[in-house]
Z-matrix of the N, CA and C atoms (Angstrom, degrees):
N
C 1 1.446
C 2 1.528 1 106.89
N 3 1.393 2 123.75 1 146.49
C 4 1.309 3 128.87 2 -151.49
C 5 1.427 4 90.73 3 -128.84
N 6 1.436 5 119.30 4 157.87
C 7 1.517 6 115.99 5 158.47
C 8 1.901 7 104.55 6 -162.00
N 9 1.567 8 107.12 7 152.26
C 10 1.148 9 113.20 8 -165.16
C 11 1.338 10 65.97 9 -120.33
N 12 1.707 11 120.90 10 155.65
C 13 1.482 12 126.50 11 -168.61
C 14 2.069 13 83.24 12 -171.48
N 15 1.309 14 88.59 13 104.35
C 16 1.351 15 118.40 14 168.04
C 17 1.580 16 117.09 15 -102.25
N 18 1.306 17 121.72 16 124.48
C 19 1.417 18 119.80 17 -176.11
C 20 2.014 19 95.04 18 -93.64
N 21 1.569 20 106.78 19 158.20
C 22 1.783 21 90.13 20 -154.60
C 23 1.537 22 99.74 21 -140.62
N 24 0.947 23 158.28 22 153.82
C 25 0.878 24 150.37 23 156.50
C 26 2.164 25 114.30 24 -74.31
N 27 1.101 26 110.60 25 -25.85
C 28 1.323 27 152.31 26 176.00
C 29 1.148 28 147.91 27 -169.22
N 30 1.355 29 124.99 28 142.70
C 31 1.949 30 98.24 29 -173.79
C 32 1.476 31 89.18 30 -170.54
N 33 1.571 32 126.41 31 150.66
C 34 1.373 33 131.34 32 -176.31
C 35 1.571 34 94.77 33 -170.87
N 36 1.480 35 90.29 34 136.90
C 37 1.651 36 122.22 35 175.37
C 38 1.633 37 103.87 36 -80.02
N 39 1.342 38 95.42 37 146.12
C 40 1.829 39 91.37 38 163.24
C 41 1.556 40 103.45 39 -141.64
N 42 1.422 41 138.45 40 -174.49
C 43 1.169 42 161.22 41 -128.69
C 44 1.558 43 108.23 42 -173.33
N 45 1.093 44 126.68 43 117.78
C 46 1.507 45 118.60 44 170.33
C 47 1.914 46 109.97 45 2.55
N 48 1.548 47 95.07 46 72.04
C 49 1.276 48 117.62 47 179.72
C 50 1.506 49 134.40 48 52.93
N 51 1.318 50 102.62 49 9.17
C 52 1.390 51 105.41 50 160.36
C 53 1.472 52 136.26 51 -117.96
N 54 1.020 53 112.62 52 135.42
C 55 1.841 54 110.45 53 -168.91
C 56 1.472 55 109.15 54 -48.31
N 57 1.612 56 130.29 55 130.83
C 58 1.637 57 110.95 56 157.37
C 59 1.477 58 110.18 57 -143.96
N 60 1.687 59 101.36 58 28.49
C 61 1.257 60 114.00 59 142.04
C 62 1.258 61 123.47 60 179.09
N 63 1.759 62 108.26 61 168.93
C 64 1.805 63 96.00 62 -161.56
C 65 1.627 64 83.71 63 177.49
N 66 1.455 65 88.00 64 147.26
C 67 1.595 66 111.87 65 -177.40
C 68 1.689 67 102.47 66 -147.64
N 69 1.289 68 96.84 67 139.52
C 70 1.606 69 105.86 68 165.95
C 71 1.565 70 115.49 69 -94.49
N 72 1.245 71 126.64 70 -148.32
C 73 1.635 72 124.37 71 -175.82
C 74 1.613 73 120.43 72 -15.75
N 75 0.735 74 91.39 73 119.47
C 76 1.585 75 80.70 74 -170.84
C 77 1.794 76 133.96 75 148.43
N 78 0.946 77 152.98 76 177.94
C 79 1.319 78 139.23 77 163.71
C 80 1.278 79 142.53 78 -73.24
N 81 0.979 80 166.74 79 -174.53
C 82 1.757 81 163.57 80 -101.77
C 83 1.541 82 95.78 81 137.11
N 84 1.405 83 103.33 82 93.60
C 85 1.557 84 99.65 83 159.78
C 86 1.831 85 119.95 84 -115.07
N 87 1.801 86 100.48 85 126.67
C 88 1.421 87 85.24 86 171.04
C 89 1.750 88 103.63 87 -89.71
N 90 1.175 89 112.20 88 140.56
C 91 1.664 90 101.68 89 171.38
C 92 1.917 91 104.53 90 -126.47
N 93 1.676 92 98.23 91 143.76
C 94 1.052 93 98.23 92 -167.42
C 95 1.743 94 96.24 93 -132.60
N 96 1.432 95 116.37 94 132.47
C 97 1.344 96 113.22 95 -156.04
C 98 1.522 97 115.59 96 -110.70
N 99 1.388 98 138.51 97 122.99
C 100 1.740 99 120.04 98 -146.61
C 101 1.176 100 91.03 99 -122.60
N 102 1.798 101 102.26 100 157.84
C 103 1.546 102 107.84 101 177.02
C 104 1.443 103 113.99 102 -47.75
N 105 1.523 104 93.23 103 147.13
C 106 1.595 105 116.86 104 169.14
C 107 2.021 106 98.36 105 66.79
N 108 1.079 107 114.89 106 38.89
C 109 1.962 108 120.31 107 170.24
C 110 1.420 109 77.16 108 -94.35
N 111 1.767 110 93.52 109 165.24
C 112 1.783 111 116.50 110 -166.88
C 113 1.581 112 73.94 111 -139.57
N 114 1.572 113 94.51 112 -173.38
C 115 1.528 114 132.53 113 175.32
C 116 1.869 115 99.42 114 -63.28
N 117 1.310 116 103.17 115 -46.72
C 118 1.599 117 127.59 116 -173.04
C 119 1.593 118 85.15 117 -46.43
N 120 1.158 119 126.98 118 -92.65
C 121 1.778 120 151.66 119 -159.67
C 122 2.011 121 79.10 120 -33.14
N 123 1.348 122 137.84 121 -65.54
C 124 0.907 123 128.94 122 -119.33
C 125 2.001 124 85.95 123 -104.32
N 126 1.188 125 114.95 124 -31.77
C 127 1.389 126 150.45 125 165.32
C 128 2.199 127 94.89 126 -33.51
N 129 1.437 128 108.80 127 -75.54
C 130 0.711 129 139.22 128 -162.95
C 131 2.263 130 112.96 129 -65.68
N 132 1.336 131 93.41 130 -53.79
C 133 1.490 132 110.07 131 166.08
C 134 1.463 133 106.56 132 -74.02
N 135 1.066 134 137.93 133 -22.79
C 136 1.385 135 135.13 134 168.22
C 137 1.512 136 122.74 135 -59.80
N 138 1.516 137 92.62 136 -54.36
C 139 1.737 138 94.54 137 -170.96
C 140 1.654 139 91.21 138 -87.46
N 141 1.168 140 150.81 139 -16.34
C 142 1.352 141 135.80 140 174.41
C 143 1.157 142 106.69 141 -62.56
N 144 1.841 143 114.17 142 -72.47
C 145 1.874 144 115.91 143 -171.53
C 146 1.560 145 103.68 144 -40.51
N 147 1.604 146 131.99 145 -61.51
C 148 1.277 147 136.37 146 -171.80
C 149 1.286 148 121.56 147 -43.75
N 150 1.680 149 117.04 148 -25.68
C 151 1.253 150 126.14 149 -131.42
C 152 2.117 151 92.41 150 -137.22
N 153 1.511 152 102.34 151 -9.38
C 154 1.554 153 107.83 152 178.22
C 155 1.325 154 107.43 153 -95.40
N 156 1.619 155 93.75 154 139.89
C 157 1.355 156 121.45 155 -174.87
C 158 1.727 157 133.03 156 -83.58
N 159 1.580 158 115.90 157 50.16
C 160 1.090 159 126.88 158 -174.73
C 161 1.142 160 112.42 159 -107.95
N 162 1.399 161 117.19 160 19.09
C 163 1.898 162 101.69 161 167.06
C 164 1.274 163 103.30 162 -110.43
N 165 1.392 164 123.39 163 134.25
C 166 1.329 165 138.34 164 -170.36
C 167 1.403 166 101.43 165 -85.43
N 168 1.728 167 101.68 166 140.16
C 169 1.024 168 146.18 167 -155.34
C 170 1.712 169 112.54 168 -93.30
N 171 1.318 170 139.40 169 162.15
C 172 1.340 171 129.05 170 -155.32
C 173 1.782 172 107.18 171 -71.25
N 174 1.566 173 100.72 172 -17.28
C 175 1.840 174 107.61 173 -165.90
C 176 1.993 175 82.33 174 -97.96
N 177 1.070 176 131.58 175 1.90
C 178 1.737 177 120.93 176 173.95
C 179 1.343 178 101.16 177 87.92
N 180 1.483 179 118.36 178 22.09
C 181 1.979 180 105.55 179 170.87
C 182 1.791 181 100.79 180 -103.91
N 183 1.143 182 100.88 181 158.45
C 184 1.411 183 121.88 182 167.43
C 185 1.497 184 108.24 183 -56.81
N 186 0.965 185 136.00 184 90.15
C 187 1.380 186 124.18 185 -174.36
C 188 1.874 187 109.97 186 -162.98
N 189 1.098 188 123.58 187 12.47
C 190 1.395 189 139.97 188 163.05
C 191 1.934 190 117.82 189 -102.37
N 192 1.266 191 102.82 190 108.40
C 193 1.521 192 93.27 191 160.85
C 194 1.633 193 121.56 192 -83.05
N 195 1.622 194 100.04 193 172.09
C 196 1.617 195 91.17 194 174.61
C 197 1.462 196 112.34 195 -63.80
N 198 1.074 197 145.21 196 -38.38
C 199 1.278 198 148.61 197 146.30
C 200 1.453 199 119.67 198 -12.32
N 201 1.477 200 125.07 199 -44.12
C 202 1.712 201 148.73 200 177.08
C 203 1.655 202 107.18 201 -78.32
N 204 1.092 203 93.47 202 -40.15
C 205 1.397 204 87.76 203 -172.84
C 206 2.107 205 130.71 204 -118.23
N 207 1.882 206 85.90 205 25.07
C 208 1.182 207 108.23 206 -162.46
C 209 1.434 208 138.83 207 32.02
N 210 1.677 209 101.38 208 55.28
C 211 1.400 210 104.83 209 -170.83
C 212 1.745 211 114.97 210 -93.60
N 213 1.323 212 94.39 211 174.92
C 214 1.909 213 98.05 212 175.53
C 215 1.660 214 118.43 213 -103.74
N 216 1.453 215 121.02 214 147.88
C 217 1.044 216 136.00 215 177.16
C 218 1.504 217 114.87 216 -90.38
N 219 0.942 218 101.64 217 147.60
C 220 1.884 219 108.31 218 -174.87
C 221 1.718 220 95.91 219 -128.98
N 222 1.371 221 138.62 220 108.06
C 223 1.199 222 126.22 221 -152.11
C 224 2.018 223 96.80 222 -127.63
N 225 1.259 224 118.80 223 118.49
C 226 1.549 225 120.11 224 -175.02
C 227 1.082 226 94.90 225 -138.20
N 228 1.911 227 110.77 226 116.58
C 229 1.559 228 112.50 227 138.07
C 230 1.678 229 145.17 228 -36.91
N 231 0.950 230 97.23 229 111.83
C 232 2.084 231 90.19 230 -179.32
C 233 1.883 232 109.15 231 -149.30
N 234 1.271 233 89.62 232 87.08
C 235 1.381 234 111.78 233 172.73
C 236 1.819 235 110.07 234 -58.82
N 237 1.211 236 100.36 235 3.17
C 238 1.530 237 101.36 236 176.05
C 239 1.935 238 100.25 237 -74.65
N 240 1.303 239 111.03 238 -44.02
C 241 1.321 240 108.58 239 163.40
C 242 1.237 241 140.47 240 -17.47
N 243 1.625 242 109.43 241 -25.86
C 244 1.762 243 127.21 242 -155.61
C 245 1.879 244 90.04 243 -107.02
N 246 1.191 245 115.85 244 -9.59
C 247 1.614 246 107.07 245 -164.64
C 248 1.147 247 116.77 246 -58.17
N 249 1.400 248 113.74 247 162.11
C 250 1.761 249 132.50 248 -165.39
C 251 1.731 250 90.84 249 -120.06
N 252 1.450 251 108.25 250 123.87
C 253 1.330 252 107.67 251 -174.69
C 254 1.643 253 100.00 252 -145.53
N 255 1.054 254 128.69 253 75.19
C 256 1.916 255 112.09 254 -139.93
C 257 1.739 256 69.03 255 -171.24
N 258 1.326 257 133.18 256 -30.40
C 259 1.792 258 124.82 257 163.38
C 260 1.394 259 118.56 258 -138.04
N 261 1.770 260 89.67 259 116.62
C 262 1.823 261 87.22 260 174.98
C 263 1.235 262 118.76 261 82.21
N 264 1.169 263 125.84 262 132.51
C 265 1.936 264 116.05 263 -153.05
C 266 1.803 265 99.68 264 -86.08
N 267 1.552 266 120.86 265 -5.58
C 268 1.360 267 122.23 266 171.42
C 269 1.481 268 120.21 267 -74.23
N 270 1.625 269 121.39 268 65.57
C 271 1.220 270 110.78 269 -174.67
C 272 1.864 271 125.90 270 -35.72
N 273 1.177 272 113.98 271 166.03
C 274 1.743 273 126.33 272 -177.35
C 275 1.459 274 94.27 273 -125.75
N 276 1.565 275 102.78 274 148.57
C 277 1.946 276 114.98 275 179.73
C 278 1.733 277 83.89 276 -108.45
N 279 1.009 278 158.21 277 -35.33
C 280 1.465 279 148.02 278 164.01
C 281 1.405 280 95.18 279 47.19
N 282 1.489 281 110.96 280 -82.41
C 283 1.467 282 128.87 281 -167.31
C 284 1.054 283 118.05 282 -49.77
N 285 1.264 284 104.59 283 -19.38
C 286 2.145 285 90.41 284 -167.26
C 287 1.841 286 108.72 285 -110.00
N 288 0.900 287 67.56 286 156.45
C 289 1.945 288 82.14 287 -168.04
C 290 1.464 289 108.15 288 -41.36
N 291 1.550 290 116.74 289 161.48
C 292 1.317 291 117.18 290 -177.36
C 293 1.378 292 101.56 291 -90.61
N 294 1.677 293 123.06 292 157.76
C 295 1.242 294 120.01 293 -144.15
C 296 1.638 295 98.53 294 -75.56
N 297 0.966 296 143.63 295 -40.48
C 298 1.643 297 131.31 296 -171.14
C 299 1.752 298 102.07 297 -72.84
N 300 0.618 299 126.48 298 -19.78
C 301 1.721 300 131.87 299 177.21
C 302 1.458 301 95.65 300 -84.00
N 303 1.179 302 129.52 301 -55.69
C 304 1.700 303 123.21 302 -174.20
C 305 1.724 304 102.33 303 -69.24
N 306 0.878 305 118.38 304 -44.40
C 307 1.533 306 131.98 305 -153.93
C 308 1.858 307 83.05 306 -83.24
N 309 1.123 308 135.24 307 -14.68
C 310 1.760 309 130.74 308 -176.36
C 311 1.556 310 106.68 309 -113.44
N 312 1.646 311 114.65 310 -16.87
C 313 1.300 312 102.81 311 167.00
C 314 1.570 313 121.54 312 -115.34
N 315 1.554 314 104.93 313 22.41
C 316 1.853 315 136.26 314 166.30
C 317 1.264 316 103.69 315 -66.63
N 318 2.040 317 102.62 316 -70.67
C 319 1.132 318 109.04 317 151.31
C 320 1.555 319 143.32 318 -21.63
N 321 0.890 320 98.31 319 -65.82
C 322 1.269 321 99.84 320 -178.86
C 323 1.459 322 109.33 321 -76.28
N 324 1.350 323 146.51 322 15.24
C 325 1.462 324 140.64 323 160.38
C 326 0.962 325 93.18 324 -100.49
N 327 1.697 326 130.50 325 -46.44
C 328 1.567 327 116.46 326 -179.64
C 329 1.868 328 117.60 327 -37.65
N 330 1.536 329 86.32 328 -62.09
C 331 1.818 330 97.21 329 -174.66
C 332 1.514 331 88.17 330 -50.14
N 333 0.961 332 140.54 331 -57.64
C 334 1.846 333 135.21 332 -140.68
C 335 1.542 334 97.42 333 -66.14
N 336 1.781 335 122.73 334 -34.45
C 337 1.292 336 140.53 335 -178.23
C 338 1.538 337 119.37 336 -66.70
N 339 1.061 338 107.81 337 -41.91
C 340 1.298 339 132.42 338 -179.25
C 341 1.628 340 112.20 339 -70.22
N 342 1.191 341 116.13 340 -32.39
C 343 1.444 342 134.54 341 178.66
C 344 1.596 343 98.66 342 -61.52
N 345 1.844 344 119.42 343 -55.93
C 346 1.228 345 136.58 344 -132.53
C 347 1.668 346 88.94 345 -99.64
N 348 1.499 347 136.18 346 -46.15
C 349 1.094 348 145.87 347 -79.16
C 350 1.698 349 92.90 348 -157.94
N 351 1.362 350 137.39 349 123.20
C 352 1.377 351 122.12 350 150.24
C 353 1.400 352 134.63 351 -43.14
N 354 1.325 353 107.28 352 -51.82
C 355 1.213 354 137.86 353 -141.39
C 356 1.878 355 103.99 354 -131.89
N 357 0.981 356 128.16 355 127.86
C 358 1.627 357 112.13 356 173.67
C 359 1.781 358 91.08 357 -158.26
N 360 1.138 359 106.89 358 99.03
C 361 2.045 360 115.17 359 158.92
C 362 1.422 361 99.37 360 -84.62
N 363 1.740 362 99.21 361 155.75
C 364 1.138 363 107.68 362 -177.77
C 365 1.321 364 94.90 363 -126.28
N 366 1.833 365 105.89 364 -175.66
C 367 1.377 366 119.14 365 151.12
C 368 1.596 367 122.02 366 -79.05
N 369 1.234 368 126.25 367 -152.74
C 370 1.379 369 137.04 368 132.84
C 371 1.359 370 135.11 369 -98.06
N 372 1.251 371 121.24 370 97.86
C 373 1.753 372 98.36 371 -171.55
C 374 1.468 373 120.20 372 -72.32
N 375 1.526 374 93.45 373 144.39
C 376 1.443 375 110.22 374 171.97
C 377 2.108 376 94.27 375 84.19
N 378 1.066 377 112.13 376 11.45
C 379 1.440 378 102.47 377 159.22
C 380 1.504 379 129.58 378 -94.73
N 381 1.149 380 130.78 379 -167.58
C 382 1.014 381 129.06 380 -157.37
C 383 1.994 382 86.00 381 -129.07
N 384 1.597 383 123.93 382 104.98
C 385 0.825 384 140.16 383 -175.20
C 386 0.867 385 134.68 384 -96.68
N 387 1.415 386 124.54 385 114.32
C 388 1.921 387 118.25 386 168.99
C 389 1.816 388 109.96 387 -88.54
N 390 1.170 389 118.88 388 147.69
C 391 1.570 390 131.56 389 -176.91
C 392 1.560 391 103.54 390 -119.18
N 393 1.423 392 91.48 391 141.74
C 394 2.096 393 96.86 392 167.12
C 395 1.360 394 105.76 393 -160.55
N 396 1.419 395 98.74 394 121.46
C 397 1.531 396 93.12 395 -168.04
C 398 1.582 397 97.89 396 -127.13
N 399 1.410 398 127.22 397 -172.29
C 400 1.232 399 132.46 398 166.27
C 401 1.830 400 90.99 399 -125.76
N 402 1.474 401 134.63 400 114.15
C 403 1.345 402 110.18 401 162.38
C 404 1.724 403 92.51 402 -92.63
N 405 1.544 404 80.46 403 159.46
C 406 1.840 405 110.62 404 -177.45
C 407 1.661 406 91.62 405 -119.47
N 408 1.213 407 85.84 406 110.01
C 409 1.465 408 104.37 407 166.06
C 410 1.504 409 114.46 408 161.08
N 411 1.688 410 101.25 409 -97.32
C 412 1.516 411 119.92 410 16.90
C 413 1.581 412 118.54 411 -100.94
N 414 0.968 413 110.80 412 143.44
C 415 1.689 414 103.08 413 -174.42
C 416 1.957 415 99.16 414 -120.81
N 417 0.916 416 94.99 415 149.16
C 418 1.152 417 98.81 416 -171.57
C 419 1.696 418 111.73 417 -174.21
N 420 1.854 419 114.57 418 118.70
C 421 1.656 420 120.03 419 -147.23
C 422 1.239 421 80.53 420 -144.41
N 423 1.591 422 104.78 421 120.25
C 424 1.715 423 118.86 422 150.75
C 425 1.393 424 110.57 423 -86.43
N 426 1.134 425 119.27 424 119.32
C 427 1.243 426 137.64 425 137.91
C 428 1.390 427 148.05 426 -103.93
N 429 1.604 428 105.63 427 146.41
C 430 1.788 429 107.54 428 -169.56
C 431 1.479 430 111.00 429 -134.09
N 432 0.768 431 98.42 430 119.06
C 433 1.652 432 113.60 431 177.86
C 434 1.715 433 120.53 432 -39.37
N 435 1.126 434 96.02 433 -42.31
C 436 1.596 435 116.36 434 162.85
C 437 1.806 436 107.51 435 -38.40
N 438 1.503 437 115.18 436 -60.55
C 439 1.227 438 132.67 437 170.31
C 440 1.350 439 127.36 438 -35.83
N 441 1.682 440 107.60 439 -40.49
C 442 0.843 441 145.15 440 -166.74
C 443 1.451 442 119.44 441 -58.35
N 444 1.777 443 91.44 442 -65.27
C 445 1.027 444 132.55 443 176.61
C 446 1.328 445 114.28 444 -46.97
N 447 1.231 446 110.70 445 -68.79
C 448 1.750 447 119.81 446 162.19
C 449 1.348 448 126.47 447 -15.46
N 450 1.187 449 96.03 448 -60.18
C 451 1.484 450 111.41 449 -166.25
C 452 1.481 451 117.22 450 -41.04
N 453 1.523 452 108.50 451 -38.04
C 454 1.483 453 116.89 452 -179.73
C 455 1.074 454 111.86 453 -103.07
């Protein structure tokens, strides 16, 4: 499981022109979910983004999570994340989960977010999406669960 995790000043998804989600202070996650991710992969990127320390602190250090500083999540699927671009300038999604398997373990980071989180907007999966964000920074952290994994 992949995630682009933008810290935002604001940011909201829309749908053939209508908003159906949006968060202020707080983060912008695109998450993109790859064959063979578990509960674990999604388990794992949850308590990190929630639990990372990039909102600056009253002296200007990185040292507040969204969690610290009671911010909101803005949470959008984009399996464009998973692409194979390594032959031929026509990337392949190969990698990323088939859509009811991605779209059930989306879910399930949402719920895991929602637990952690005041506030959690989403996208639509499998729509066709417009993004608007303000990043504050700009900060901006790819993360992969895979990585994650390692560690231990």
């Amino acid at each position: 499981m992949k995630a682009v995790i933008q810290r935002v000043a604001h940011a909201s998804v829309s749908v053939d022109g209508v908003t159906v989600g949006a968060c202020e202070k707080g983060l912008m996650i695109l998450l993109g979910v790859a064959e063979g991710d578990t509960e674990l992969d999604a388990e794992l990127l949850c308590r990190k983004i929630v639990n990372l320390r990039i909102f600056c602190d009253d002296a200007g250090k990185m040292n507040l999570s969204l969690k610290d500083i009671d911010g909101e999540l803005l949470v959008i699927s984009q399996f464009t994340l998973l692409a194979n671009y390594r032959h031929g300038n026509r990337p392949d999604f190969l990698a990323s989960a088939k859509p009811d398997e991605a779209n059930r373990l989306y879910e399930y980071f949402k719920a895991l977010a929602q637990k952690e989180v005041r506030h959690v907007g989403t996208g639509e999966f499998g729509a066709h999406m417009k993004v608007e964000l303000l990043n504050d920074g700009p900060v901006t952290i790819v993360m992969d669960s895979d990585v994650l994994k390692k560690k231990k």
